[in-house]
N, C-alpha and C positions, 0 to 999 in steps of 0.2 A: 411917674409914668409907669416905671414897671410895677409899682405897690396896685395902678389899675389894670395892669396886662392881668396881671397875676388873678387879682379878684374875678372879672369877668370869665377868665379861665375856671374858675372855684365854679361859678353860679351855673357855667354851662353843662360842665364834667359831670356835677349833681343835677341838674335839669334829667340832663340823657340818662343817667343808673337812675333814676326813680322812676322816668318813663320805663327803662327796660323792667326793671323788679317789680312795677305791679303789672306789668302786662306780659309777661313771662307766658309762653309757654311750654309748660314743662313735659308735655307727651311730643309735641314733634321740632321745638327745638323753637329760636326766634320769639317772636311777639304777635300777639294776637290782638291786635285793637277792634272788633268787630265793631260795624258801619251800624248806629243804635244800638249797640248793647254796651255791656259793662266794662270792655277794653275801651272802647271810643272815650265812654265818658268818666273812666279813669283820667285817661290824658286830655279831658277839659277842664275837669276841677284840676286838676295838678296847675295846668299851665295860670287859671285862674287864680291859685293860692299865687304864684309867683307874679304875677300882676297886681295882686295886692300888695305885696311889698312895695314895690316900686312906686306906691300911691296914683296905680292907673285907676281910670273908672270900668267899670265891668258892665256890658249888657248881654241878653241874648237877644235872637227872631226867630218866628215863627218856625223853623228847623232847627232850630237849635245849636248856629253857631254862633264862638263865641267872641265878642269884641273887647280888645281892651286898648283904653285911650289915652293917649298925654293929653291934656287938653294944650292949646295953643294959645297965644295971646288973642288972633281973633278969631272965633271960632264961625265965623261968619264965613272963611274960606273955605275953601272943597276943601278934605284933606285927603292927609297921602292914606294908604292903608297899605301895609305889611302883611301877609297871608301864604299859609298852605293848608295844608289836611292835616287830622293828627289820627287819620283810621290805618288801618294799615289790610294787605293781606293774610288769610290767614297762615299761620307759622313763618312771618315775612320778616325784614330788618325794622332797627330799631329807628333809622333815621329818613327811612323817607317820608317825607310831608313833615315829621315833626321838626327838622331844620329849621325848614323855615318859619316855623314860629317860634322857636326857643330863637332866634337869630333875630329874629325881632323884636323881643324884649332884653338880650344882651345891649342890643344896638341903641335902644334907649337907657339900659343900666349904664352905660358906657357916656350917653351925652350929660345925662344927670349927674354922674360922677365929675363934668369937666364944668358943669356948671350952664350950659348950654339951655337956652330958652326957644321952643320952639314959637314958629310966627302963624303956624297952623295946625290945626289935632294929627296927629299921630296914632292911626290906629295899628292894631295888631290884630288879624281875626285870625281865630283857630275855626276851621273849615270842617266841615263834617261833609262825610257819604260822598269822597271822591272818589275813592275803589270802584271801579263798576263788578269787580267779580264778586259782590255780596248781592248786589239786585240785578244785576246786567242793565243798572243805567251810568251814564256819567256825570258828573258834576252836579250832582242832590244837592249837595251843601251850598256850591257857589253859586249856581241857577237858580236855585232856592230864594235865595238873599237879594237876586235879581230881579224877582216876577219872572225868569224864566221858564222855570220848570213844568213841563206839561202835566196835566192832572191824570196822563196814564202812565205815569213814572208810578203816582201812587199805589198801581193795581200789582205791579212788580213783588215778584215772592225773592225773603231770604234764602238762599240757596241751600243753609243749613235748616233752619227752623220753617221753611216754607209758609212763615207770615206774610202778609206784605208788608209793604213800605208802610203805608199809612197806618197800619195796626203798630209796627214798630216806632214809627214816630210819635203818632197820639200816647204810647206808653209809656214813653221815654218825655214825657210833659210837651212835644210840638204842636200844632194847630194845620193837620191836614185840609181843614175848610179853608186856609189862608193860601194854602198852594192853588186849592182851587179854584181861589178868586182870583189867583195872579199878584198877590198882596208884592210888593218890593221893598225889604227894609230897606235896601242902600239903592242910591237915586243915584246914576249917571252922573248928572252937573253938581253933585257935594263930592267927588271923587276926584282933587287933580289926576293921581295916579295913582295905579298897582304895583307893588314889587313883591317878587318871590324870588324865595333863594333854596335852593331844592339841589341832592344828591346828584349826579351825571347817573343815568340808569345802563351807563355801559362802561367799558375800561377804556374810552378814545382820549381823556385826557390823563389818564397815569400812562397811556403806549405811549403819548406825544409831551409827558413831563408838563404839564400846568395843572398849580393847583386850585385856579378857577378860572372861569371863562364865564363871558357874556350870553346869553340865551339871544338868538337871533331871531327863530320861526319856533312856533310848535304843531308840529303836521297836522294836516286835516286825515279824514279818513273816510273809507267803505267799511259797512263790516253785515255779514250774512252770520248771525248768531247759530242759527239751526237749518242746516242746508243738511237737504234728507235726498237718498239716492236710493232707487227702489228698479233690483234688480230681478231675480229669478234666481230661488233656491236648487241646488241639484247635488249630485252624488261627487263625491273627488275623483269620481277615474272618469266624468263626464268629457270628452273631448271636446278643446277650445273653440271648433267653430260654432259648439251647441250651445256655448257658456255667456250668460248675460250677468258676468258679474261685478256687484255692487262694489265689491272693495278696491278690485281691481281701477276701478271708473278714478273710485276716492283719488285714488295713489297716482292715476293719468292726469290731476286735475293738480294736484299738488306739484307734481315735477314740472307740468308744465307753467306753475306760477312761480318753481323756483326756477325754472329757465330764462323766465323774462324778467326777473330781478336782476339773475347775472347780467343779463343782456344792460341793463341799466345802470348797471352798478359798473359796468367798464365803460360805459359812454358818459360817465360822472354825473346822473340822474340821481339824485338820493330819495330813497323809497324802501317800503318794507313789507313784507306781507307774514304771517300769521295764523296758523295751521292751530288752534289751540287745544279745539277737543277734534279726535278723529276715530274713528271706531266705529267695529259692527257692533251686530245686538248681540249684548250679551246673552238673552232670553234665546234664542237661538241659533247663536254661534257654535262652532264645534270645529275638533281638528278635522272631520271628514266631511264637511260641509260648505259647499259653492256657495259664497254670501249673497242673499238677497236682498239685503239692507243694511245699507251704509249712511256713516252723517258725520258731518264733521262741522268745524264756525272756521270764519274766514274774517279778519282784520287785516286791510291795505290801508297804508300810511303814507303821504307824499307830501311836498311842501307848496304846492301850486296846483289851487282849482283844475286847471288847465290839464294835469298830469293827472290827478286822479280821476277825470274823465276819461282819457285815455287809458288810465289802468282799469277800468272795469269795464270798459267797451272789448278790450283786450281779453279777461276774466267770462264776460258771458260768451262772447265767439268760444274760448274751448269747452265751454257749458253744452256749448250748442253739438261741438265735433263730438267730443265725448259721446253724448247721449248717440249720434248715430256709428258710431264708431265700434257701442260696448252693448248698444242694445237698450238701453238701461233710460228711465226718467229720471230728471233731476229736479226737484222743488227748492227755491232756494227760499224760499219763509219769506219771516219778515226783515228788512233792510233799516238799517242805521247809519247814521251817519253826522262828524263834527267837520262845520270846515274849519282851513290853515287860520292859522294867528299869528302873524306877524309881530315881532316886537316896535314899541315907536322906535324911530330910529334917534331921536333926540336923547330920550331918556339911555337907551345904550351908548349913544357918544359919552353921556357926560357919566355914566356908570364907567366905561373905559378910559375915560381922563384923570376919575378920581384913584382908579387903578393904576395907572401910569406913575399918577403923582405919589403915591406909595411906592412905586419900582417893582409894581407886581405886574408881569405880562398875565393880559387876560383876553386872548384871543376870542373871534365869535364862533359860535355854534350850534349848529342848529341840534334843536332837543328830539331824543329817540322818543320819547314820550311824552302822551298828553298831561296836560296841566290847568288847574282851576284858572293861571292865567287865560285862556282861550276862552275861556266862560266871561271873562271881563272882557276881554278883546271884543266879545262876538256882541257885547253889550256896549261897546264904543266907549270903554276906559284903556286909556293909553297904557301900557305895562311894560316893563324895565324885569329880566330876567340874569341872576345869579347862579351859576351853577358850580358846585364844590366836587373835587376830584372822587372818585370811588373807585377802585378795581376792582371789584368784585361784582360789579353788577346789582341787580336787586329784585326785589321779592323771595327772597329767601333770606336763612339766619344768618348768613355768612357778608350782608352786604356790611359795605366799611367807609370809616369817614375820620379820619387824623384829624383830632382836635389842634392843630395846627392851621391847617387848610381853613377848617371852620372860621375859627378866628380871622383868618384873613379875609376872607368870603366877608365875614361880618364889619371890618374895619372896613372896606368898601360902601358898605351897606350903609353903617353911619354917618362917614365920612361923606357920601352923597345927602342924608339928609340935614346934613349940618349947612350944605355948600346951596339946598334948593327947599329948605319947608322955614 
């Protein structure tokens, strides 16, 4: 037993440094797997080569992620499938999305090792173009693979290279005309279930001491990408009843969404909102200059339809005060939006029985962040969520994950598919 602790610990230590060492970057620190380009599909062949060891079978689809399979004795069942991202932000940590698919192929190195046959395939997909900060869409990879993905995802430019999607993926060897038809590799009723096991994107389980916990919801959301506020430029010694300005509006808009957060957040409402870009124009900003335009993007997160109705009906009334309040228009673009995902409730019972039975407390929790799980969810496959301790947060170089924790995260993992495929 401990000659296979020991090993599995080898396989994954090496998994994560070879992810980190080809996707290194070395100007602003962290890992740079970009969504179609040469990080991303670093960390597909990697994970690939390591699936071939384990004598899985390898496919891609039409986007380009990628699957690897135990086969099962009958393959005539839905099978389970294993899944995260392996893109990452840029200059981000080395373990978010890649967890859970290096944990997925441990979690099989580990059943092979005991000699364990499975009674249905087993897959592993590596996830592409979960990031929305490379296109400003979400779930390319796993709506992709669904026929979900709408065909104006493909008109989406990379935010660095300003190609689109489609030029990116047709280059990258994908089949843009297959999104466009709605093509779906993976079919609902071949899927008993989904599982992912993915980093905690905040420090709530290292303040509260567990080093895993169950995933319970993963918020829906609103989100105002480019919301543009068009004021009236003037002089700085303009006095305030003259002044119609833009930034000023931004900054009344902002406190009063972090006001109704707090309000929520002491009435034990869980909800989040998201200021991400905020700024004048640079092209005509200035220290002695009354802002005439302003723009900022806006993400609200909640765990119930219900409330995020509430939270943007709340959002446009100060849209509306503001504007006669500051003088000022406010455009709020184009609108987006994922809704809640619910985890099944069965598959987390028996995710937190097979925890038990290890003597590992693994409380539920609901997820600060969205997950390709929702994209199954929202496709009607039932989904089981793992979540491994992190303090430090994430998208950045600094986020962290004890190959301790992992492990155990993963003995879960197994241990359920031993006990249900």
């Amino acid at each position: 037993m401990l000659e296979t602790v020991f090993s599995l610990r080898q396989q994954a230590n090496q998994l994560f440094d070879q992810l980190r060492e080809g996707s290194v970057d070395s100007a602003r620190g962290g890992v740079t797997r970009d969504t179609y380009g040469p990080g991303e599909q670093f960390a597909h062949e990697l994970m690939a080569h390591a699936a071939r060891e384990l004598g899985l079978e390898l496919r891609t689809d039409h986007v380009l992620n990628t699957y690897m399979t135990w086969p099962g004795r009958d393959r005539s069942k839905p099978a389970i499938v294993i899944g995260s991202h392996l893109d990452s932000v840029p200059a981000g940590g080395n373990y978010d999305g890649a967890a859970g698919v290096v944990a997925g192929l441990i979690a099989i190195s580990a059943l092979q090792q005991q000699g364990f046959s499975p009674e249905r395939d087993i897959t592993v997909m590596g996830i592409r173009a979960e990031e929305s900060m490379w296109f400003g869409y979400s779930y390319v990879g796993s709506r992709g693979a669904l026929g979900m993905l709408k065909p104006e995802a493909l008109d989406k430019r990379r935010i660095d290279t300003g190609r689109t999607l489609a030029d990116h993926l047709s280059s990258a060897g994908g089949d843009p005309e297959a999104v466009r038809r709605g093509d779906a590799f993976l079919k609902p009723d071949n899927i008993a279930a989904f599982l992912e096991l993915h980093i905690e994107q905040a420090p709530s389980m290292a303040y509260d001491g567990h080093a895993i916990a169950i995933g319970k919801a993963i918020p829906g959301n609103f989100r105002y990408p480019k919301v543009q506020i068009r004021g009236e430029y003037g002089h700085v010694g303009l006095p305030r009843r003259f002044r119609r300005d833009a930034a000023l509006a931004g900054a009344d808009l902002f406190t009063a969404l972090d006001r109704i957060w707090s309000q929520w957040d002491s009435a034990g409402r869980p909800m989040a909102c998201t200021i991400g870009e905020f700024h004048t124009d640079p092209d005509r900003h200035g220290l002695t200059i009354v802002s005439g335009d302003f723009s900022f993007s806006l993400d609200v997160r909640a765990y119930d339809p219900a409330d995020l109705h509430e939270l943007e009906a709340a959002f446009l009334e100060e849209v509306r005060a503001t504007e006669a309040r500051r003088g000022v228009s406010i455009r709020l673009g184009a609108r987006a939006s994922a809704p809640v995902a619910k985890a099944d409730p069965t598959l987390s019972t028996q995710l937190e029985d097979c925890a038990r039975a290890m003597g590992l407390p693994a409380p539920g929790l609901l997820s600060p962040a969205s997950h390709d799980a929702a994209a199954f969810c929202a496709a009607g496959v039932p989904y089981g969520f793992i979540f491994v301790r992190n303090r430090n947060g994430s998208h950045h170089p600094d986020e962290h994950m004890d190959i301790d924790d992992f492990l155990k995260a993963t003995a879960v993992l197994s241990t359920w598919l031993k006990k249900h495929t």
